[in-house]
N, C-alpha and C positions, 0 to 999 in steps of 0.2 A: 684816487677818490674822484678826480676831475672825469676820468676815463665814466667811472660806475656811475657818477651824475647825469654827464651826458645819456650816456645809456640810456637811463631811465625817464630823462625827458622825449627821447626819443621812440621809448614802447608808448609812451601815454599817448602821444598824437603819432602813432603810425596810421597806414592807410588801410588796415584791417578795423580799428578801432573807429573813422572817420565814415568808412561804408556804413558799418553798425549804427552811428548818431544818425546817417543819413535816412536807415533803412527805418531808423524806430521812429523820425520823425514822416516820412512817409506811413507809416501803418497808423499812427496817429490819426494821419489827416484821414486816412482811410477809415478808422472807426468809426471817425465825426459824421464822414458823411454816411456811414454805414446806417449810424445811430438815426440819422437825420431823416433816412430814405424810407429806414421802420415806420419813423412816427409820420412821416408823411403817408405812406402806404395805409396804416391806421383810419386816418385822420379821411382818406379818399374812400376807406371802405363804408366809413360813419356818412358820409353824406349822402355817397350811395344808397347806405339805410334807410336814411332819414327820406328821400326822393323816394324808393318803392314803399315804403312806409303811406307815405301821402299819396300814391296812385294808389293804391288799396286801396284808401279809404274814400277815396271817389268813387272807384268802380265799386264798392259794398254799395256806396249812398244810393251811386245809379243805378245800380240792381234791384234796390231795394225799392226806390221810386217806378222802376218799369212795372215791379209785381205788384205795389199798392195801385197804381191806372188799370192793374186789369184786373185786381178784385173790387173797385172799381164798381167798373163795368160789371163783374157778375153780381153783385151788392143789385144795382138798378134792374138788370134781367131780373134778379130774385124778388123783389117789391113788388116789376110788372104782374109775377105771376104769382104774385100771393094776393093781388088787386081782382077785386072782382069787377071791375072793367076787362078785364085782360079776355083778349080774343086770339084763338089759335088761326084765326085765317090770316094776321098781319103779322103774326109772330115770326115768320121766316125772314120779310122783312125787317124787322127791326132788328133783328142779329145780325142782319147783313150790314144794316145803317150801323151799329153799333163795333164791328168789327171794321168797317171803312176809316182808312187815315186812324189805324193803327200797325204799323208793320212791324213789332213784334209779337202780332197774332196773328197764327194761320186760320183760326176758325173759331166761330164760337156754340157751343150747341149743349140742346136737351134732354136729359136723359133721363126716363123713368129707374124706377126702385132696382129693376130686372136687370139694366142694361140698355135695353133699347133707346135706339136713339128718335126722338117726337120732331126735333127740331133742329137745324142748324144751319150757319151761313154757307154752307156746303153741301148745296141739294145732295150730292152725291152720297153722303153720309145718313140720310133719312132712312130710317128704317134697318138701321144696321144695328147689331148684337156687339153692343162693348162688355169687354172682360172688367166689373167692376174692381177687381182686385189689383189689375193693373192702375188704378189713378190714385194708389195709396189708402190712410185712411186720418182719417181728421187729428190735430192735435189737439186743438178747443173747442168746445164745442161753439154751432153757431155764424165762427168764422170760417174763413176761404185756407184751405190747405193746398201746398204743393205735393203733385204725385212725381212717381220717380221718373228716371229717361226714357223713351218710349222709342223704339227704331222707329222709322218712315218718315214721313213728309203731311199727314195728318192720323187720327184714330184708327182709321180703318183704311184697308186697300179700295180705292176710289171704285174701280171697275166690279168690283161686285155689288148685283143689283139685286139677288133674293132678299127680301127683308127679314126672313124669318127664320135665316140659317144662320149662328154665330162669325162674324168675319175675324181668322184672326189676325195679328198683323202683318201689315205688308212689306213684301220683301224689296227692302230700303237699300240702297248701297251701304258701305262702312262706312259708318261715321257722321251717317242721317241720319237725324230720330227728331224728336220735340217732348219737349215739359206742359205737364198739364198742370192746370188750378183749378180747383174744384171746388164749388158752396154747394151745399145742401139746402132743401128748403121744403115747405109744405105749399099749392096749389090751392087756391080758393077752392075750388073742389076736394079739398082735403087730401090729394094723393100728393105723395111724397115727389122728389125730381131732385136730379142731378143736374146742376149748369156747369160747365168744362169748355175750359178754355185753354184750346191746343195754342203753346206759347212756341215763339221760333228762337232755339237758342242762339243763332247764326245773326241773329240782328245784336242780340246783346256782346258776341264775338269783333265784330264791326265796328260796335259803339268803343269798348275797349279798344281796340288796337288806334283811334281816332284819338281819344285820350292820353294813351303810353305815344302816340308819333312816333318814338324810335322803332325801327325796327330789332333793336339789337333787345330792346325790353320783350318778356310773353307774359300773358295774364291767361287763366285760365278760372272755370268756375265751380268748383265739386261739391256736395252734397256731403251730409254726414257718414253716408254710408263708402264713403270713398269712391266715387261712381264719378267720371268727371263730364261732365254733362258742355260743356263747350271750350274752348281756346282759342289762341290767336292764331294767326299766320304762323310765327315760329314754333309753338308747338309740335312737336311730330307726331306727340300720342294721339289717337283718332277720338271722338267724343263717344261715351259709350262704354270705354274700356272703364277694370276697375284699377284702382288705387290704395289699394284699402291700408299700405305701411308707411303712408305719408307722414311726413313724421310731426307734421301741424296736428294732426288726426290724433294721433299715435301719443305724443308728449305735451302737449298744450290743452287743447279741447277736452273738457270745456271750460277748464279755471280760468284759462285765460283766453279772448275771442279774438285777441290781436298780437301781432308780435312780428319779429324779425329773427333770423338765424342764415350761418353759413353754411351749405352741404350739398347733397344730392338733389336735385329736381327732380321734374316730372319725365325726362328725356334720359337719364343717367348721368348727367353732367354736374360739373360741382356749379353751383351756382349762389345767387343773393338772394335769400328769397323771405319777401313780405308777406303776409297774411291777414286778412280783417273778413269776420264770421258777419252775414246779416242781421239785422236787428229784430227781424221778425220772421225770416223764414230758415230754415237748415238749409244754408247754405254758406259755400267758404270761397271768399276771395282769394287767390295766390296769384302775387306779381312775381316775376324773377328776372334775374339779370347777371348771366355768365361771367362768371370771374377771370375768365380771359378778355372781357369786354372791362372790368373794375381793372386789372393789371395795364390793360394798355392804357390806360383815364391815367393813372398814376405814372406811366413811365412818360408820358409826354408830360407832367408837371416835373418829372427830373431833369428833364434835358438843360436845364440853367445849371442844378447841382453839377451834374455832370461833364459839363463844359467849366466849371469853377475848380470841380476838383481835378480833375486833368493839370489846367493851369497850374494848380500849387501843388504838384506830383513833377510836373515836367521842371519847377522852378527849383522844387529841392533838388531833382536828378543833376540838373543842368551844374549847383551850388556843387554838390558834392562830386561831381565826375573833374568838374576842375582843381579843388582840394584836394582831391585823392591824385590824378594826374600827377601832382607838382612833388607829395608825397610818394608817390610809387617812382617816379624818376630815382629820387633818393635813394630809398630803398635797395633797388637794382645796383645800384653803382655798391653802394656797402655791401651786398649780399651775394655778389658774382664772385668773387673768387674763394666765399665760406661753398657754396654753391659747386663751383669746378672741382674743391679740396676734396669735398664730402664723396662728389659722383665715383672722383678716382678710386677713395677709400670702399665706398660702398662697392666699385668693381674688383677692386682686387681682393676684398673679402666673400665675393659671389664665385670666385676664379677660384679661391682657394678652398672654398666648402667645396664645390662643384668637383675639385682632381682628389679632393681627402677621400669624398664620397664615390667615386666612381670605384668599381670591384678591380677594374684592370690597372698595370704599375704605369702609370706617368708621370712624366717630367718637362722642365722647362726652363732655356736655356736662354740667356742673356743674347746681345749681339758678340758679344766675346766666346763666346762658348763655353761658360762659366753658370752652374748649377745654379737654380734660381728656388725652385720648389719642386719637391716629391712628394707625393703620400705613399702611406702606411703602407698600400700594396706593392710599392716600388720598391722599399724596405723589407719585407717579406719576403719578395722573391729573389731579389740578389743577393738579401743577407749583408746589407750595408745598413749603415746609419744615418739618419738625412743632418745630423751635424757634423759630419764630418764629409758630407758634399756641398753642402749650400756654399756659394764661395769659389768654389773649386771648379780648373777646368775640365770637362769632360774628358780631353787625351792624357790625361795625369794618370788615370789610372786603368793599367793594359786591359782590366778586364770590363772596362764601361767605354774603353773608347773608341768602341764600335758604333755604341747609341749617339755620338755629337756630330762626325759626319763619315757620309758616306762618297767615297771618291766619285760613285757612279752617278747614285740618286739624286745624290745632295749638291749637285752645283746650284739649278734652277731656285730650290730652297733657302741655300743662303745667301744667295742674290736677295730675298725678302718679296718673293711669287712663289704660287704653286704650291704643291706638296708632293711627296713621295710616299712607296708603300713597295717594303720588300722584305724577301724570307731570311731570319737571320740565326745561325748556329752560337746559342749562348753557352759559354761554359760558365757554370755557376761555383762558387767559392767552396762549396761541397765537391767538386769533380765531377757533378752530375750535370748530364748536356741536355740543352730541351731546344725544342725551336721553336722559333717564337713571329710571328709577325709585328715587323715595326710598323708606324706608323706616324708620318709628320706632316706639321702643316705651318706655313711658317707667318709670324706676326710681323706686322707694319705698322710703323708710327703715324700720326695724322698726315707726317710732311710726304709720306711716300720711302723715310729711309726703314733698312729694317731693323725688327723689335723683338727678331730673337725666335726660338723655336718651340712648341709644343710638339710635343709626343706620348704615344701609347706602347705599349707591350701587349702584346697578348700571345698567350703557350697554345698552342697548336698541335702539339706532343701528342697527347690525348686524342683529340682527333686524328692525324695521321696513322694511330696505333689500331683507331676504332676503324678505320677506314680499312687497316691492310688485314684485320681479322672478319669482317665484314666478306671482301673479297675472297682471302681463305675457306669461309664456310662457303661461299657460292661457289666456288672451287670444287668442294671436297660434294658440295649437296651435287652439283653436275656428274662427279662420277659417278657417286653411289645409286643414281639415276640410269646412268648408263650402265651401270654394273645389274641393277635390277633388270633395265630393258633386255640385256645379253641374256644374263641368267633367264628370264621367263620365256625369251624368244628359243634358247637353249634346251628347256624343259618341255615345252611345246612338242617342236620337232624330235625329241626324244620320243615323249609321249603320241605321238599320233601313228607313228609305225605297228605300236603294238596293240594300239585301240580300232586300227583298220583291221589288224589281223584276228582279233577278238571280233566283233562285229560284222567278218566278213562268213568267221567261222562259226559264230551265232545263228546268222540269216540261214547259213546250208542245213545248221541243226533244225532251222522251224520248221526248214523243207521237206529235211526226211523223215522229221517225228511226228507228221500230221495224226495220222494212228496211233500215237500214244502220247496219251494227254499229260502224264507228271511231265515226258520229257520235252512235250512239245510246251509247258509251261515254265520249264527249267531254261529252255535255251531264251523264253522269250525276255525273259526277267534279265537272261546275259546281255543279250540286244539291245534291252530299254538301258540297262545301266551304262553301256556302252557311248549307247547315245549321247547319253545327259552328260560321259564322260568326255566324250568327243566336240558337247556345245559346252562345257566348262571353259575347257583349253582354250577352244577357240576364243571367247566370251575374252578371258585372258590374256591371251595375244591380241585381240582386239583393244582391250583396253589401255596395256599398254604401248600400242601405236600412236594411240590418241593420246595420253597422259604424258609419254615424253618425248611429242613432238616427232616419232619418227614417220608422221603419216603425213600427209598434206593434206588441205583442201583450198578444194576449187571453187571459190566464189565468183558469182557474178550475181546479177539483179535479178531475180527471178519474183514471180508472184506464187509467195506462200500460198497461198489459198488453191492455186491448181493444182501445187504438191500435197499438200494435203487429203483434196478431195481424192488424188489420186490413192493414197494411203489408206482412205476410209471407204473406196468402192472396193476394194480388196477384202477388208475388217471385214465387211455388211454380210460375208458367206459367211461366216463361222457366226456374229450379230444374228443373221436370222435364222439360224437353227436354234437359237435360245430365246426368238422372241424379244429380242432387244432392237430399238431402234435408234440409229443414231442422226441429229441433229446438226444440222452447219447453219453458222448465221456470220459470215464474214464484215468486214467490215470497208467502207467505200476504198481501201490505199490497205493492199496487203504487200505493197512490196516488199523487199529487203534485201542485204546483202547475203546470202549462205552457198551452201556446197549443198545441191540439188541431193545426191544419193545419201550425205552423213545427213541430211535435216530430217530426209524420210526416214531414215533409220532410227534417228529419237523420237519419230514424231507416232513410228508404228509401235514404238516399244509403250509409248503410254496410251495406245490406244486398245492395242494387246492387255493392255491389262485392265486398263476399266471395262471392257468389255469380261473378261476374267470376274472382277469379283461383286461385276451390277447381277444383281437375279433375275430370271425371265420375265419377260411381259414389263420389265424396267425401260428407262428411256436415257439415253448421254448426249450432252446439250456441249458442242462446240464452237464457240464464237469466240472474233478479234475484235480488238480496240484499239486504238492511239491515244496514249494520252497527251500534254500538253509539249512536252519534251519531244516528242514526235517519235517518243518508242513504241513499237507494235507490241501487244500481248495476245497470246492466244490461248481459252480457256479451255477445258478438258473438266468438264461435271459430271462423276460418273456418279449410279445409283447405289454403290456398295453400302456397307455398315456403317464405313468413317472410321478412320482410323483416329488414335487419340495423337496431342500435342507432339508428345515426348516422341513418336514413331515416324510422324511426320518430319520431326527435325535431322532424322537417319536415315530416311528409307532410300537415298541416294547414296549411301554407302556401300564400299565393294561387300560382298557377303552378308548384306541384311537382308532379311524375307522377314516382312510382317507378320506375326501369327495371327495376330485378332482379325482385322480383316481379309486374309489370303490362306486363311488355314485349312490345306486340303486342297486350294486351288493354285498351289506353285511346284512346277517340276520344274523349275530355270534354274541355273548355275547363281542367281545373285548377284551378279554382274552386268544385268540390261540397264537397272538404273541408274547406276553410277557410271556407265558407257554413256546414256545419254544426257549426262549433267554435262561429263568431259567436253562431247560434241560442241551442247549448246555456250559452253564456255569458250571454247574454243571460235565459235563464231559473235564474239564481246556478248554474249547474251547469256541469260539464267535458266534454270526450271527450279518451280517451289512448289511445294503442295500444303493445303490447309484444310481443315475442316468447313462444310460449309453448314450453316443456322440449319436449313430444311433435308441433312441429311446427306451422306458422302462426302466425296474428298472432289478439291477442285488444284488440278494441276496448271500452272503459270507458266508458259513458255515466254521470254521476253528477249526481243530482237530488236538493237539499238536503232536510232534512226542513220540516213545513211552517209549525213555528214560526221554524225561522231564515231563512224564504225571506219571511216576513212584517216580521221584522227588518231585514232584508239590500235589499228590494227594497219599498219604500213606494208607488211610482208604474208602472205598466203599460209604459212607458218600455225600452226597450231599453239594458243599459246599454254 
């Protein structure tokens, strides 16, 4: 009970439960200040508000003060000329004087009903055609209206002087223009007249940025129509551009003419941004202030937090790394030898899955030579029981005391180095003998003494069996090779004595029956069969020269491409009496290793014959490649019909003629093509043939490169 009390004092304050206090008291401090750094974060963006909130509304007042001084001044120009005092010969003057020691007016001037311009502080402008519709149109009537943004630098392009051709406007750089104001009015003389006062948004740009001081703040100035008619320095958008989904525009205006939110600016940037509408003109103040500029405001008021909570992170670490220390000493000391118990247990339970499970019979033997553990398969194949080994030494019983040691192998072994491995004749409790390979390897104890032996069985029987039936058929396949070779080489020479004397005595028959046509047609039919009878044989004995190796070739390095050409200036007699043309397109490296006279020999048989079944006035396209493996191929596109799949995958068989494609145009024995598969194999290389998309068959000759024909093929030997 003393033992279980202890215990249990001892789970409660271990040093897994001590980390845990430490780590929950850490993440605590860590919420606090988590919590703390939100509401500070908050609290820094509120002020922020509150600060463009109040520059808004300076820059609206100021705005709105700049545009009341210049209606204003058109208010007084409009009295002058509604005064019948009023003289047009000082009129120019006094728009001059009246525009003086104003520099948010470029100009100030007159304009009849039409357009025309009567008057203005800008001789240049006299007498110029303004587009009434460009200076907007009144909201009250009476009063002074703002027109929209205007590109240029005044009304009209300065350098033109006809008065009575429309000017339009001038071509401004981006993001030049000006704001006009316009009153209406009647002339003592009862005509009507326009006063317009070209306004410079670039000063009211100025006056703001003078106000904001930071640079990190931009204020910009937009119109209802989204149009943004000025900015500051930070702005990037150019004045002029439109705006029209700004989201003051968009969700505020017009319920509410003032406000604040956090989002997208005028730039694409997330930003802070303030807003306050004019109180008399359609217009919209926007302050804003980067919220990477409000983030860094707030991370320099953490730097106390931050330096405080560290502190009390480093003071808990510091609390509990020593707690836990003094505890984890403990621990160790109690847990080391539960620890060493377990590893042992847990290995000799991995040792023993591992020999249960492996398919081959093993065993393992103490330092004494005494059975230690077998599995199932060790029981299986000697037909023993492993209770009545375990225990026991291996020389106890005649028929296993070959597996404990071996006088030759096993000295090195049971010394506790090394291992051995050798062939050993079991006889099994059946009477039945197998061989088997042993295998040992022998175990040491930590100190260096030895720990005794493992080992494997494995029956080899099987193998050896497969091995000498293996041999047997190459055996018996060699003869029956050679017995074919004899036999057709025998049959040949049989045959060609009486095919000479046939075709010798054909030829004299054509000689003397020229005057009489049955018999001169009789003998000739014996002649031709003779023939084909005399290229069978041959064809025949040919192929079997090649097929079982009794022929050689002579390889050296030769460039296909001459042997070739050589093969197809030959073809081109018989090519051009039908009209056929044939094609070479080599490629830069035809060399290769082959037998100069067998290459030409496969190379004429497939040339012979796509010449054979292309139709006249056709064309045979010959060309090589290499591809990456550094094999040469050489292709053969004849014009023929195309043979189908299934023909293709034979037509290199001894005794096949294609019908569909060759039908009518083969008198051969059936044996060229399957001669020149042999050749081309025979030099580590292939022939294939396939259909091609636009029509006929395209034969593949392919010639290894000539390091791996060096590899591949050691002897001149046909293989």
């Amino acid at each position: 009970m003393r033992q279980k009390d202890a215990s249990t004092r001892t789970t409660w304050l271990s040093s897994a439960h001590l980390v845990w206090a430490g780590c929950l008291l850490a993440a605590l401090l860590v919420l606090l200040s988590s919590a703390f750094a939100v509401v500070q974060r908050q609290d820094t963006v509120e002020q922020e508000i509150r600060r463009t909130q109040l520059l808004a509304r300076l820059l609206a007042d100021e705005t709105t003060r700049t545009l009341d001084a210049a209606g204003l001044t058109l208010a007084m120009i409009s009295q002058r000329m509604q005064s019948r005092e009023a003289s047009s010969s000082d009129l120019p003057e006094r728009l001059v004087e009246s525009v003086r020691g104003l520099p948010y007016m470029r100009s100030l001037s007159l304009l009849d009903a039409s357009g025309k311009v009567l008057a203005s502080s800008n001789p240049a402008l006299v007498g110029a055609a303004i587009d009434v519709h460009l200076l907007g149109q009144p909201v009250t009537a009476g009063e002074a209206w703002l027109g929209p943004w205007i590109p240029g630098r005044d009304l009209t392009d300065p350098t033109r002087t006809q008065a009575a051709t429309p000017a339009p406007p001038a071509r401004a750089l981006p993001g030049v223009g000006l704001v006009t104001l316009v009153q209406r009015g009647t002339a003592s003389d009862g005509q009507p007249f326009l006063a317009v006062a070209a306004l410079n948004p670039d000063y009211l740009a100025n006056h703001f940025q003078q106000i904001l001081g930071e640079r990190s703040l931009t204020a910009a100035l937009l119109d209802y129509q989204g149009r943004m008619l000025t900015g500051t320095e930070g702005v990037q958008r150019l004045p002029g551009t439109s705006v029209p989904s700004h989201r003051a525009l968009q969700e505020y205006l017009p319920e509410q003419e003032s406000g604040s939110y956090e989002g997208q600016g005028l730039d694409g940037t997330t930003v802070i941004t303030s807003f306050r509408a004019s109180r008399k003109h359609p217009l919209l103040v926007v302050v804003e202030e980067p919220m990477v500029q409000v983030i860094a405001a707030w991370r320099q008021k953490l730097g106390w937090l931050l330096v405080a909570s560290l502190a009390g992170l480093l003071t808990i670490l510091a609390a509990t790394v020593s707690a836990w220390r003094s505890l984890r000493a403990h621990e160790h000391m109690a847990a080391a030898l539960d620890r060493t118990r377990n590893r042992l247990e847990e290995s000799e339970r991995h040792l023993r899955a591992v020999i249960e499970a492996a398919p081959a019979p093993m065993f393992v033997l103490d330092p004494l030579g005494r059975y230690v553990l077998v599995n199932q398969a060790f029981e299986d194949f000697l037909g023993v029981r492993r209770d009545d080994l375990i225990g026991q030494r291996a020389d106890t019983d005649p028929t296993l005391s070959h597996l404990a040691y071996h006088p030759v192998r096993d000295v090195a072994l049971w010394a506790g180095a090394g291992q051995s491995n050798y062939m050993e004749n079991i006889v099994l409790r059946s009477g039945a003998c197998r061989q088997a390979l042993i295998a040992k390897v022998a175990l040491t104890r930590p100190d260096g003494r030895p720990g005794g032996v493992i080992g494997s069985i494995t029956d080899v029987t099987s193998f050896r069996e497969a091995e000498q039936r293996a041999a047997d058929a190459m055996t018996a396949s060699a003869k029956a090779h050679q017995a074919e070779s004899e036999f057709i080489g025998n049959l040949s020479h049989a045959l060609r004595t009486p095919l000479q004397s046939i075709i010798g005595f054909s030829e004299l028959g054509v000689m003397r029956s020229r005057h009489d046509s049955a018999q001169h047609e009789l003998f000739t039919h014996v002649q031709s069969g003779g023939q084909r009878m005399l290229s069978v044989v041959n064809d025949l004995l040919d192929l079997s020269r090649v097929k079982n190796a009794t022929g050689t070739l002579h390889r050296s390095e030769l460039d296909t491409s001459d042997l070739i050409e050589e093969v197809i200036r030959h073809a081109r007699i018989d090519a051009r009496a039908r009209q056929i043309d044939i094609d070479v397109k080599p490629c830069a490296n035809t060399v290769a290793s082959v037998d100069a006279l067998r290459f030409q020999q496969a190379v004429r048989t497939l040339i012979e014959r796509a010449v054979r079944v292309s139709p006249p006035g056709s064309r045979i396209e010959v060309r090589a490649s290499r591809d990456h493996a550094g094999t040469l191929h050489w292709w053969i596109h004849d014009a023929g019909p195309g043979l189908p799949d299934s023909e293709c995958e034979t037509m290199f068989s001894a005794f096949i003629q294609q019908r569909r494609a060759e039908e009518g145009a083969r008198d051969g024995s059936g044996l060229e093509l399957a001669i020149c598969q042999q050749i081309l194999r025979g030099l580590d290389g292939d022939v294939r043939c396939k259909a091609h998309p636009n029509g006929g068959n395209v034969c593949q000759l392919s010639l290894p490169a000539r390091n791996q024909t060096a590899l591949s093929q050691p002897a001149d030997k046909v293989a």
